[in-house]
Structure formats: structure tokens, C-alpha cells
N, CA and C of each residue as an Amber inpcrd file, in Angstrom:
protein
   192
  98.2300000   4.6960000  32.6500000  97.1320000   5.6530000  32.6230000
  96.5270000   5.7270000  31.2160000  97.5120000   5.8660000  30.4130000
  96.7830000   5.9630000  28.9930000  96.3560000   4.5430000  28.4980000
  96.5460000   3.5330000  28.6860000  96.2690000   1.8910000  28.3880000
  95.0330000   2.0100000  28.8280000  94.6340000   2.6500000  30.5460000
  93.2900000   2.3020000  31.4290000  92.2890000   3.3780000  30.4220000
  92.3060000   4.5310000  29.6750000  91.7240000   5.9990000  28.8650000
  91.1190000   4.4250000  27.7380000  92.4190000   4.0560000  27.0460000
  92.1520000   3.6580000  25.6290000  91.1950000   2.3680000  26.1500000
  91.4310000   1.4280000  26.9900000  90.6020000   0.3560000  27.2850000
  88.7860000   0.7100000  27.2390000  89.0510000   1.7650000  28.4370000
  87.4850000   2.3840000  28.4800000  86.5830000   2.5950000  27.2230000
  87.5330000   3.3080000  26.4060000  86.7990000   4.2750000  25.1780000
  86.6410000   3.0830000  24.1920000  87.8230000   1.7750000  24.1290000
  87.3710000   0.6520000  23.0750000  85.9480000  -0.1780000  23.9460000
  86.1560000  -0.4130000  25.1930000  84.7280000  -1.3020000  25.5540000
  83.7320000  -0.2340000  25.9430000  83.4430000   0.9980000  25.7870000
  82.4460000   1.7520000  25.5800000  81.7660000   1.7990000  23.6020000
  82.6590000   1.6260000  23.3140000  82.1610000   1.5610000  21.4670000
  81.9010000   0.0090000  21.5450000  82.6500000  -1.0730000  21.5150000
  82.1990000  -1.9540000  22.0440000  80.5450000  -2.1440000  22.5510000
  80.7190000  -2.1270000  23.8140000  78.9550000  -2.5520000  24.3000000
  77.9340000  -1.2250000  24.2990000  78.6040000  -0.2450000  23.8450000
  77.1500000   0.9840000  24.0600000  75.7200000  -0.0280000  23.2480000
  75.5890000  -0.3300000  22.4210000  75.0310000  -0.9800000  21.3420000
  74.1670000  -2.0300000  21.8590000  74.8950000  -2.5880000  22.7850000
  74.6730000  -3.9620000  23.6210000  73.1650000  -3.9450000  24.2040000
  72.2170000  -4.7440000  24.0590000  71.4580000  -4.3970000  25.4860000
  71.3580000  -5.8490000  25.8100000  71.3470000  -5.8510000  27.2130000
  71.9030000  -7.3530000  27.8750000  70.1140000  -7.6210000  28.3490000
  69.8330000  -9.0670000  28.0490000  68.1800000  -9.3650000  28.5760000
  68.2470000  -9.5010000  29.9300000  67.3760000  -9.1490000  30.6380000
  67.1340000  -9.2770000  31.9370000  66.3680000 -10.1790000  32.1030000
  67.5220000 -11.3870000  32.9500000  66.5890000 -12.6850000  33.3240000
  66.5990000 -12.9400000  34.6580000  65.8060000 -13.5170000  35.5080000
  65.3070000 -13.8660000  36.8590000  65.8210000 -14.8350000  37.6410000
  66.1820000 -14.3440000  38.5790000  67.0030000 -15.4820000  39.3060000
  66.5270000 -16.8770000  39.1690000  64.7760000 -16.8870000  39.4890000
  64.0310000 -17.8380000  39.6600000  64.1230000 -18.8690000  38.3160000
  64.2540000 -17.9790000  37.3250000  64.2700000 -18.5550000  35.9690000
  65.0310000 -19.4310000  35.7030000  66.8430000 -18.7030000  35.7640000
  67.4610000 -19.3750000  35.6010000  68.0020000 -20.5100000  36.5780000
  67.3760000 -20.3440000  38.0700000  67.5820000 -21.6880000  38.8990000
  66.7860000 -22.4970000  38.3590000  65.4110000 -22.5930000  37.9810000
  64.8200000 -23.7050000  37.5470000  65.0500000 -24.1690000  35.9950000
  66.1700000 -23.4330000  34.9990000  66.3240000 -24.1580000  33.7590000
  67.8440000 -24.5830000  34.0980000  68.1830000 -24.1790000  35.2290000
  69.6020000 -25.2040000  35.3860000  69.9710000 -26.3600000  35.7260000
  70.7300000 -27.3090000  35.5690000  70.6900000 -28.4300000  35.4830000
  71.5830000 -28.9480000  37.2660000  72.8420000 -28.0000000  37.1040000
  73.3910000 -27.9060000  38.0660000  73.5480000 -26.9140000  38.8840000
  74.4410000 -26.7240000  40.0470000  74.4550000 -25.9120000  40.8020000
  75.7900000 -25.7090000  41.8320000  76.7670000 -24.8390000  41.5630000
  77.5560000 -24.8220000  42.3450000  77.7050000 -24.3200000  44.2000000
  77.8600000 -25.0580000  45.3320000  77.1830000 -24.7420000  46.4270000
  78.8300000 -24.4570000  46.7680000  78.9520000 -23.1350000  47.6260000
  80.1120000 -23.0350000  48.3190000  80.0510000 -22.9800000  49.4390000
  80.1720000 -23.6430000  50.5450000  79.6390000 -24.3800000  51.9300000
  80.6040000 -23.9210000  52.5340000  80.0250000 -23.3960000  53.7340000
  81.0090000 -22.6110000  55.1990000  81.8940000 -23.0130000  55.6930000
  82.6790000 -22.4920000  56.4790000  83.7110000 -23.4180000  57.3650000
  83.3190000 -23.4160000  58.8660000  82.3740000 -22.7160000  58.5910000
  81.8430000 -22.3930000  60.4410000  81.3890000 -23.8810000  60.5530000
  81.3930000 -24.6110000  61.6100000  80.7270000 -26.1510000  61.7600000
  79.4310000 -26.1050000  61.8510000  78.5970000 -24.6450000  62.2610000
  77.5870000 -24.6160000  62.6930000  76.6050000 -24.3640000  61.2350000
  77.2400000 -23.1330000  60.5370000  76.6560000 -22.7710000  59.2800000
  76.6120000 -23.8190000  58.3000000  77.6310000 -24.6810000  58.7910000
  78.2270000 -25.9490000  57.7410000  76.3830000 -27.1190000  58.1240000
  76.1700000 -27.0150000  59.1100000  74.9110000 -28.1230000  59.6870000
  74.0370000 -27.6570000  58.6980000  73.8600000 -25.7640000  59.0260000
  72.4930000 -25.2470000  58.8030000  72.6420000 -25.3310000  57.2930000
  73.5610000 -25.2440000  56.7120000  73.8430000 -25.0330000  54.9100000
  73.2670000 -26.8800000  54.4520000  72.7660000 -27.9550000  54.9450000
  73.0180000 -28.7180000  54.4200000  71.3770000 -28.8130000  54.1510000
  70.7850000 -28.4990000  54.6620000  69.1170000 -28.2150000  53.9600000
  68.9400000 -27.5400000  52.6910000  70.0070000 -27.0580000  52.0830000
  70.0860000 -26.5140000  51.0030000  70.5090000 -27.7850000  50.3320000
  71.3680000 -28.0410000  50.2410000  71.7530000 -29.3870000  49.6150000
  70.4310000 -30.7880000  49.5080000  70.0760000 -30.7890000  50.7310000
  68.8490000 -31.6850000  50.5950000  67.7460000 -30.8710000  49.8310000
  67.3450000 -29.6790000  49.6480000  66.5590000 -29.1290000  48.7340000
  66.8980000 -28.9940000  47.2150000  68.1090000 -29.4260000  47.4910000
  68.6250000 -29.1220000  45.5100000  68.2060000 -30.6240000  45.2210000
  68.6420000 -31.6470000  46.3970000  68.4640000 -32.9710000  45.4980000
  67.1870000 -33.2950000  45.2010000  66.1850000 -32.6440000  46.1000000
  64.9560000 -32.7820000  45.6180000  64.3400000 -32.3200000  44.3370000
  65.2030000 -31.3660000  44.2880000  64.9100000 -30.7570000  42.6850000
  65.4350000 -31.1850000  41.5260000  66.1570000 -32.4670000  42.1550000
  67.4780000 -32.9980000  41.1940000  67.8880000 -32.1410000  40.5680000
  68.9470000 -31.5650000  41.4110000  69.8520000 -30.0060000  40.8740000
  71.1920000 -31.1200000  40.8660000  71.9750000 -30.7020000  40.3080000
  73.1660000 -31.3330000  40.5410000  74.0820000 -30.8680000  41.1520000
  74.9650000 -31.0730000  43.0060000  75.8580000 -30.0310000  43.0660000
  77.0230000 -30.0580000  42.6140000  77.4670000 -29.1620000  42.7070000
  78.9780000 -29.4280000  41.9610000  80.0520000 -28.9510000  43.1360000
């Protein structure tokens, strides 16, 4: 209990300070190089998921 008090109060002094940029999904899909795809086990979702894959290679995304 007192470890979870002291954690809080060090990463509150920590990041109060912080301000994190707000970037766009869109943004960062198109300055990425690659792309990690985690593909279904359903056989069916597994068909429909693979138009995604043919749309990354068009973008020459790389999957990983």
C-alpha cells in the first residue's frame, strides 16, 4: 500500500510538467515504414482480414 502512495506521488512530480504532442493516427500510419498486423483465428475473419494485408502492400507498409 505504501510502495503503490509513494509510486503515484514520484510519477506525478515526474510527468505533471510533461505535455505529450498529440499526433494522428493518419499521420503516424503514413510516416511508418512498417506495420504490425495481428490476424484472427476465426477462418472467416482470417479471409476478410487479408484485404488489409493486400492494402498495406500497396502502400509498401511492411508487415511484421
Amino acid at each position: 500500500m505504501f510502495i503503490q502512495q509513494l509510486a503515484r506521488i514520484i510519477v506525478k512530480q515526474k510527468f505533471s510538467g510533461n505535455k505529450f504532442d498529440v499526433q494522428s493516427f493518419s499521420e503516424a500510419f503514413n510516416n511508418s515504414r512498417s506495420i504490425l498486423v495481428l490476424m484472427p483465428e476465426d477462418e472467416d475473419d482470417f479471409k476478410c482480414s487479408l484485404d488489409v494485408l493486400t492494402f498495406l502492400d500497396e502502400l509498401k507498409k511492411k508487415s511484421l
